[in-house]
N, CA, C and O atoms as CSV, one atom per row, in Angstrom:
chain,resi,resn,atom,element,x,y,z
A,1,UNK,N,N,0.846,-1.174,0.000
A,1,UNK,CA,C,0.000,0.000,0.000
A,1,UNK,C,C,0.893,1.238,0.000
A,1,UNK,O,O,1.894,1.354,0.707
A,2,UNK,N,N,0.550,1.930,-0.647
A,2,UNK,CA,C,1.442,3.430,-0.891
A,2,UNK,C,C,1.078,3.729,0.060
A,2,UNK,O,O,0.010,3.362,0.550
A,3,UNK,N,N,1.992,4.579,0.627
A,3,UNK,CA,C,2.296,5.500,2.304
A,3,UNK,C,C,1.269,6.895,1.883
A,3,UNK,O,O,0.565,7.445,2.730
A,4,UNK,N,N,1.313,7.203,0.875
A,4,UNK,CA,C,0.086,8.428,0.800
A,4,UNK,C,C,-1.684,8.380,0.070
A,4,UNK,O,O,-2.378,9.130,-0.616
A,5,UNK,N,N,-1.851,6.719,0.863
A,5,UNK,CA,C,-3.338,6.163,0.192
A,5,UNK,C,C,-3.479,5.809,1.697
A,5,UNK,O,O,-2.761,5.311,2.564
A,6,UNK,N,N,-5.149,6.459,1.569
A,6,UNK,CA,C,-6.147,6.071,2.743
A,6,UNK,C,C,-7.374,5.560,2.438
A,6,UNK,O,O,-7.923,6.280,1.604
A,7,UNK,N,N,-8.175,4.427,2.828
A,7,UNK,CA,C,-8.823,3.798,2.920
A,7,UNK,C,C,-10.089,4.811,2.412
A,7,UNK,O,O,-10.060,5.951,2.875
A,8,UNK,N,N,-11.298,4.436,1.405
A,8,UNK,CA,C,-11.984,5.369,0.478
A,8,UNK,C,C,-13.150,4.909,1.308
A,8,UNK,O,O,-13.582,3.757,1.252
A,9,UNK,N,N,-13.793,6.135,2.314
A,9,UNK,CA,C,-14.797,5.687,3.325
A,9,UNK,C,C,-16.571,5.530,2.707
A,9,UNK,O,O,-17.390,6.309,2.219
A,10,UNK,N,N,-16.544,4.183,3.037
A,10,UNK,CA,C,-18.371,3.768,2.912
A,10,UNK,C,C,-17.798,2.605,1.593
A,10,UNK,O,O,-18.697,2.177,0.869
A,11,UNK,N,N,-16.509,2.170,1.330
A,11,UNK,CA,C,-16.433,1.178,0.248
A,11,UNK,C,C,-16.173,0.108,0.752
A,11,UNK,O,O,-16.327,-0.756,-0.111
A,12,UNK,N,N,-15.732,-0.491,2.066
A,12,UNK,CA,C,-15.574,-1.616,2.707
A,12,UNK,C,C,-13.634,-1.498,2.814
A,12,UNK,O,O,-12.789,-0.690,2.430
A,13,UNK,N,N,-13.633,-2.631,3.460
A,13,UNK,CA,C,-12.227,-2.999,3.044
A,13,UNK,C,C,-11.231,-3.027,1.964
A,13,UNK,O,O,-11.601,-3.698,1.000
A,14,UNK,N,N,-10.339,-2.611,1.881
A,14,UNK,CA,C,-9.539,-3.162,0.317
A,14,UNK,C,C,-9.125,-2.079,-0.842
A,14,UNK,O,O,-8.370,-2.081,-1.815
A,15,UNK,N,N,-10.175,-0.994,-0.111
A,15,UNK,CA,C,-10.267,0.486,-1.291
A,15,UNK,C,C,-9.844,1.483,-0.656
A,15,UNK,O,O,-9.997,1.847,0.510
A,16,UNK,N,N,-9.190,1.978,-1.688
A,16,UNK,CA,C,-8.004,2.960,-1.307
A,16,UNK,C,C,-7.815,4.492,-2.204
A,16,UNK,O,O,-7.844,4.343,-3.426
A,17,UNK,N,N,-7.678,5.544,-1.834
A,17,UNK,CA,C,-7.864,6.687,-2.218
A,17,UNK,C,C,-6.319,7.504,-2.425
A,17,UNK,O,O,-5.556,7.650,-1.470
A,18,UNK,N,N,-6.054,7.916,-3.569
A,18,UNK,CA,C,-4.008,8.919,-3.312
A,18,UNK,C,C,-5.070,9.843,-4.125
A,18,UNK,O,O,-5.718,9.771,-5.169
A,19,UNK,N,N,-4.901,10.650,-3.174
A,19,UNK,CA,C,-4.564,11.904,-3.562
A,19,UNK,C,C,-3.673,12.869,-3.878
A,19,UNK,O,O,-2.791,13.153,-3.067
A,20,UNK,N,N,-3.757,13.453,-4.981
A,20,UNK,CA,C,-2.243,14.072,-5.711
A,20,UNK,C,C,-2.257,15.696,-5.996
A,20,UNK,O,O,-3.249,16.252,-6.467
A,21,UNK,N,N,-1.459,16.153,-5.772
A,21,UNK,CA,C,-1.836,17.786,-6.253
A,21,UNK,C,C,-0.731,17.780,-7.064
A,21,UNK,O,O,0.286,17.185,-6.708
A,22,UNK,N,N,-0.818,18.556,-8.448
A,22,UNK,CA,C,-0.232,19.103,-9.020
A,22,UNK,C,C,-0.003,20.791,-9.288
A,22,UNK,O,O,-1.160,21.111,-9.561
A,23,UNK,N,N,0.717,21.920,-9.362
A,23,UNK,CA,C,0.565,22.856,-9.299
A,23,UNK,C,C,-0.862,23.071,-8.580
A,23,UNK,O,O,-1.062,22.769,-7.404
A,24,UNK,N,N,-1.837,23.637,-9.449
A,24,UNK,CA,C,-3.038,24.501,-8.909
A,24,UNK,C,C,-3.979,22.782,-9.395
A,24,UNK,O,O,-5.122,22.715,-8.943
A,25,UNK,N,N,-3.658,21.961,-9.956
A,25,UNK,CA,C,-5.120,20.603,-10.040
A,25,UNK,C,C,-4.771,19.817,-8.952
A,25,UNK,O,O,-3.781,19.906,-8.227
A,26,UNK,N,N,-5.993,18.793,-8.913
A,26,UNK,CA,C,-6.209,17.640,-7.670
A,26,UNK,C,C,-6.435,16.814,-9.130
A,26,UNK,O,O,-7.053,16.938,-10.187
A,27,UNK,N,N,-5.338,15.718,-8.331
A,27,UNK,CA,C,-5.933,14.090,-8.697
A,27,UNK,C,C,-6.459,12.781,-7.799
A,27,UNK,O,O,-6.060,12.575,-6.653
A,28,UNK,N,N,-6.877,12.410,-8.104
A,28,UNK,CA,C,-7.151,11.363,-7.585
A,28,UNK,C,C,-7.121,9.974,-8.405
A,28,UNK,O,O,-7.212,9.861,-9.627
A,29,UNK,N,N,-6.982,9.013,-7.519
A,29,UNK,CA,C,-6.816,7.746,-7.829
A,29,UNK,C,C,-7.147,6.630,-6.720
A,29,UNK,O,O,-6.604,6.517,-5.621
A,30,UNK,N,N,-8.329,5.707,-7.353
A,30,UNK,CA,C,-9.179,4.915,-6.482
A,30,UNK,C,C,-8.578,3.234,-7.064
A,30,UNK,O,O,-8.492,3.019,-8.273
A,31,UNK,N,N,-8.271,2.350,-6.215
A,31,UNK,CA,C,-7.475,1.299,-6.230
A,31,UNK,C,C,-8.028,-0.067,-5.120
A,31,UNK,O,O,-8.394,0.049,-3.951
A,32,UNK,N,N,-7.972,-0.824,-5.618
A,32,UNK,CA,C,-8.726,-2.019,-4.911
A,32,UNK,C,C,-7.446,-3.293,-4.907
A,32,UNK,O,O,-7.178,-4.033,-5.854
A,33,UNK,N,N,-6.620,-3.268,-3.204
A,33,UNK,CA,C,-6.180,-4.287,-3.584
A,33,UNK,C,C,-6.417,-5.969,-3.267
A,33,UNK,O,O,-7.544,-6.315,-3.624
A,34,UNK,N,N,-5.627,-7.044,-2.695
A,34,UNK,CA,C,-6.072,-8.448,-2.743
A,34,UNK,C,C,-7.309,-8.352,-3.596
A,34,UNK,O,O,-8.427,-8.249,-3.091
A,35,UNK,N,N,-7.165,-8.377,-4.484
A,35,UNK,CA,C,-8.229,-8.959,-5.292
A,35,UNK,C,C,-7.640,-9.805,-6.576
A,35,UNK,O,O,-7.222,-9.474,-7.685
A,36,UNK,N,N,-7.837,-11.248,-5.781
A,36,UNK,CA,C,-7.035,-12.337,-6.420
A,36,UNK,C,C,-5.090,-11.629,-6.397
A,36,UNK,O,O,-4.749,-10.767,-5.587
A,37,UNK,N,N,-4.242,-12.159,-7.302
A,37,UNK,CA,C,-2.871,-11.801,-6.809
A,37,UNK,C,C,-2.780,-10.453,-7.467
A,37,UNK,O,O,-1.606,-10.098,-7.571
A,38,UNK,N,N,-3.501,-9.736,-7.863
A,38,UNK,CA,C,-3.452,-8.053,-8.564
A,38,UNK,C,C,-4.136,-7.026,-7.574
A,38,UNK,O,O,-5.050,-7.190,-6.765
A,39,UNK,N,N,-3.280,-5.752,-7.958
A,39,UNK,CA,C,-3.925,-4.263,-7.861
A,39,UNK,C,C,-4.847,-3.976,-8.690
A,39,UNK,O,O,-4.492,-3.697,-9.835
A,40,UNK,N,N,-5.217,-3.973,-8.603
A,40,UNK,CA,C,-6.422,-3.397,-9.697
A,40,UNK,C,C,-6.596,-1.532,-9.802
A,40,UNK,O,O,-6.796,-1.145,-8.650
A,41,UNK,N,N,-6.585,-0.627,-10.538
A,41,UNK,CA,C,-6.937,0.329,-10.433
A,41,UNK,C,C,-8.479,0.523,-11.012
A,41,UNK,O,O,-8.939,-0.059,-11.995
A,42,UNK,N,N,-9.378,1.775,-9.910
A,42,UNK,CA,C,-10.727,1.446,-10.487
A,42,UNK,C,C,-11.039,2.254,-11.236
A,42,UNK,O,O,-11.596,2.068,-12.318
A,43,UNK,N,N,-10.577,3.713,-10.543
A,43,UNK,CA,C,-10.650,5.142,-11.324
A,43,UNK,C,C,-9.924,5.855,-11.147
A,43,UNK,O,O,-9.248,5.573,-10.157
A,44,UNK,N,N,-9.560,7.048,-11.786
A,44,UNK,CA,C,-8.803,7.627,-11.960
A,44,UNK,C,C,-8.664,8.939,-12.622
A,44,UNK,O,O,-8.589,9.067,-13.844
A,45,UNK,N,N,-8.630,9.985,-11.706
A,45,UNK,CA,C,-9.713,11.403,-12.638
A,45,UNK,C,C,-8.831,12.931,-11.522
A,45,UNK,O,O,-8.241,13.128,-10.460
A,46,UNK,N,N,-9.423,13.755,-12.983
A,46,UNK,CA,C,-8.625,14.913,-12.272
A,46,UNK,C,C,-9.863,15.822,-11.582
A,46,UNK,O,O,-10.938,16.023,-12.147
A,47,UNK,N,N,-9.523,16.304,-10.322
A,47,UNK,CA,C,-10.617,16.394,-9.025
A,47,UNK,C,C,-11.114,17.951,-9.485
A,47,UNK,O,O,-10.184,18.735,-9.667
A,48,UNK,N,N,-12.638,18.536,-9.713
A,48,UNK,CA,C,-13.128,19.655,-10.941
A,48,UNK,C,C,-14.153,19.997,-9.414
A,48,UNK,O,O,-15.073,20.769,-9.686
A,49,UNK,N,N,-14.128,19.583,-8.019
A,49,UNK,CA,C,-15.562,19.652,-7.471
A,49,UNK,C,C,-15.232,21.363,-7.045
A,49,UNK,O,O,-14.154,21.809,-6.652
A,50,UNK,N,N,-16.413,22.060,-7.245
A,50,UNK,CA,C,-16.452,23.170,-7.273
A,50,UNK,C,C,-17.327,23.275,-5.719
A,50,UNK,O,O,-17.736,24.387,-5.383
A,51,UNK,N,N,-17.551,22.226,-4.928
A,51,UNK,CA,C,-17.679,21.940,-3.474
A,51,UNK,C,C,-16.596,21.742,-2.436
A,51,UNK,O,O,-16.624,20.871,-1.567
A,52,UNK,N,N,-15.567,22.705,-2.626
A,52,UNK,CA,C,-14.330,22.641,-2.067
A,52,UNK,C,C,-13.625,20.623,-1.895
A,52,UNK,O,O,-13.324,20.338,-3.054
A,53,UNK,N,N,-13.373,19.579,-1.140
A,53,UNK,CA,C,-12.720,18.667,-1.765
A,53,UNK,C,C,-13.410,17.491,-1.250
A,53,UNK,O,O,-12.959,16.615,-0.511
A,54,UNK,N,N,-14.364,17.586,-1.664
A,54,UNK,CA,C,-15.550,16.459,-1.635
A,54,UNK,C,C,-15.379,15.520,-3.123
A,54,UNK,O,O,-14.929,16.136,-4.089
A,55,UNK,N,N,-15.593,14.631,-3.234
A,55,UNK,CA,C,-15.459,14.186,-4.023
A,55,UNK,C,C,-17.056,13.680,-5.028
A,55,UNK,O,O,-17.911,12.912,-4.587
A,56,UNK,N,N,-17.092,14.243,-6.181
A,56,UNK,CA,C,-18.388,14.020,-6.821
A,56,UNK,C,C,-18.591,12.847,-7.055
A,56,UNK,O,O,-17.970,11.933,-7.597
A,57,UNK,N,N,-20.331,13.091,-6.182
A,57,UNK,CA,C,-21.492,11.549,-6.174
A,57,UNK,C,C,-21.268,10.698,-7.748
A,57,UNK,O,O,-21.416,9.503,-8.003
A,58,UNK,N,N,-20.883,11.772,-8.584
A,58,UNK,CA,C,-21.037,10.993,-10.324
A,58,UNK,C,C,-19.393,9.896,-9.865
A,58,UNK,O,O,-19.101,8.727,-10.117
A,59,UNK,N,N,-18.674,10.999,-9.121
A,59,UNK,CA,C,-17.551,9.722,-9.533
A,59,UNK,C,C,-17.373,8.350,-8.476
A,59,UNK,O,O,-16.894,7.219,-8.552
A,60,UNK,N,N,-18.136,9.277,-7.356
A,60,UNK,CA,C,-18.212,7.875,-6.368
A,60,UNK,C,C,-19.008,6.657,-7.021
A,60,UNK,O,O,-18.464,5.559,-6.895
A,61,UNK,N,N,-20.101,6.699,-7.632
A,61,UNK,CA,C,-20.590,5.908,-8.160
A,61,UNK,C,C,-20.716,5.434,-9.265
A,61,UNK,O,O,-21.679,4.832,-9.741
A,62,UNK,N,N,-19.068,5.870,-10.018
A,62,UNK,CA,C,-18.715,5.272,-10.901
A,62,UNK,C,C,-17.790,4.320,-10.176
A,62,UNK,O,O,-17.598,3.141,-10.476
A,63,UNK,N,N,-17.305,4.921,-9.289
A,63,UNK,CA,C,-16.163,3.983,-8.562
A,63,UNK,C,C,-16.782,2.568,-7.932
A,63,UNK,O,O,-15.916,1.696,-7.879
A,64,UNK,N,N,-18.381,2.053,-7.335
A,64,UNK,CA,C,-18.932,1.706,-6.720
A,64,UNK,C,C,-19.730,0.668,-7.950
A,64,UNK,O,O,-20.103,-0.446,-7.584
A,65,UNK,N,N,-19.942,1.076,-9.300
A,65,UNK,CA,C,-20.118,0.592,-10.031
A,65,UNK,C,C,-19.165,-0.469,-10.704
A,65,UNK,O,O,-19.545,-1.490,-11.276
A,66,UNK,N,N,-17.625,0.023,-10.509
A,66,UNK,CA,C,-16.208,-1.031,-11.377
A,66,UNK,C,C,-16.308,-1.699,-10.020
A,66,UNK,O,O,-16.562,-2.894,-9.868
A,67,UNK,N,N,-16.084,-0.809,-9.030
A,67,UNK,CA,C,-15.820,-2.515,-7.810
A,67,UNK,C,C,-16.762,-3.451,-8.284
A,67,UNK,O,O,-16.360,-4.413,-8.939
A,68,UNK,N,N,-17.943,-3.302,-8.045
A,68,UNK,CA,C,-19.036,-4.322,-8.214
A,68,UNK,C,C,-18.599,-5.238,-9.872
A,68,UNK,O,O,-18.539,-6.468,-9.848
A,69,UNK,N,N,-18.357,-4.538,-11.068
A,69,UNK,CA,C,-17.815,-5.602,-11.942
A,69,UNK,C,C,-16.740,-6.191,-11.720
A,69,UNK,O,O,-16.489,-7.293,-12.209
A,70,UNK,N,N,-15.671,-5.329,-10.690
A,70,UNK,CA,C,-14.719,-6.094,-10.422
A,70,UNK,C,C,-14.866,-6.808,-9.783
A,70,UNK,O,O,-14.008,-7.656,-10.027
A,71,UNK,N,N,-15.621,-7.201,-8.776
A,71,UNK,CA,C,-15.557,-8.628,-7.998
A,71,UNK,C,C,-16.316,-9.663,-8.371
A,71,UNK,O,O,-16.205,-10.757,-7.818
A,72,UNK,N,N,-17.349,-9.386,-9.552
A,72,UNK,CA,C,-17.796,-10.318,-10.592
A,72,UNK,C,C,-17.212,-11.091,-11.423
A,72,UNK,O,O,-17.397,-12.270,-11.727
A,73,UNK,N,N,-16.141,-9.933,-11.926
A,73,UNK,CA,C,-15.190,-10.441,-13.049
A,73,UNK,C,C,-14.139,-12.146,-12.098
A,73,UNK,O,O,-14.012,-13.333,-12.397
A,74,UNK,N,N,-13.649,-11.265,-10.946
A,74,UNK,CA,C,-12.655,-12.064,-10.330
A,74,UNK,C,C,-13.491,-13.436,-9.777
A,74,UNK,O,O,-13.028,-14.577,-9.804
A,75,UNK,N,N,-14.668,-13.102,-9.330
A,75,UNK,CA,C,-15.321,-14.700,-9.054
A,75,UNK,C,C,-15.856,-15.502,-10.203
A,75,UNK,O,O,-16.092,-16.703,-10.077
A,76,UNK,N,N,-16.097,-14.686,-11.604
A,76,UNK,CA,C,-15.953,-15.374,-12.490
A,76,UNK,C,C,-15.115,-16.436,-12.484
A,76,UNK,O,O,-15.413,-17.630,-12.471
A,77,UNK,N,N,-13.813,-15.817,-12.495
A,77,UNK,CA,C,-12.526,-16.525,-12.792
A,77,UNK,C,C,-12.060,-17.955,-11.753
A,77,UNK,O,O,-11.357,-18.953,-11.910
A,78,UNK,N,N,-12.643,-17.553,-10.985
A,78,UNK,CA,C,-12.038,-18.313,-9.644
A,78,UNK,C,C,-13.054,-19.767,-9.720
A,78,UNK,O,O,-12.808,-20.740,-9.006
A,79,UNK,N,N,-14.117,-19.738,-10.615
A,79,UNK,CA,C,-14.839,-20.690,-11.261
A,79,UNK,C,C,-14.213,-22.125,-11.694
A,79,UNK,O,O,-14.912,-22.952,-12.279
């Protein structure tokens, strides 16, 4: 686990949040690991919330949407 990722709150275990500043932008980057022997990255976006550093409902629940195929995909496999 990278030393500047914290746990992405209301996603369970396993999900993880880096936050990045560049000059004057925010990034972010949402990451799910043990899942099977990979990192998985879920999303990954440059931070636009005009709600000081909340992170937008559109992207949380895009993020909430790949976990969910991602742990489909991986129990697929494990078939």
């Amino acid at each position: 686990m990278a030393g500047i990722a914290k746990p992405l709150k209301g996603f369970g275990s396993g999900i993880f949040e880096v936050a990045l500043k560049y000059r004057t932008d925010a990034f972010r980057l949402v990451y799910a690991v043990q899942v099977g022997d990979a990192v998985w990255v879920v999303h990954a976006f440059q931070k636009k919330s005009t709600s000081g550093i909340k992170t937008s409902q559109a992207d949380l629940d895009l993020v909430r949407q790949r976990i969910k195929q991602l742990m489909e995909l991986v129990s697929d496999g494990q078939r």
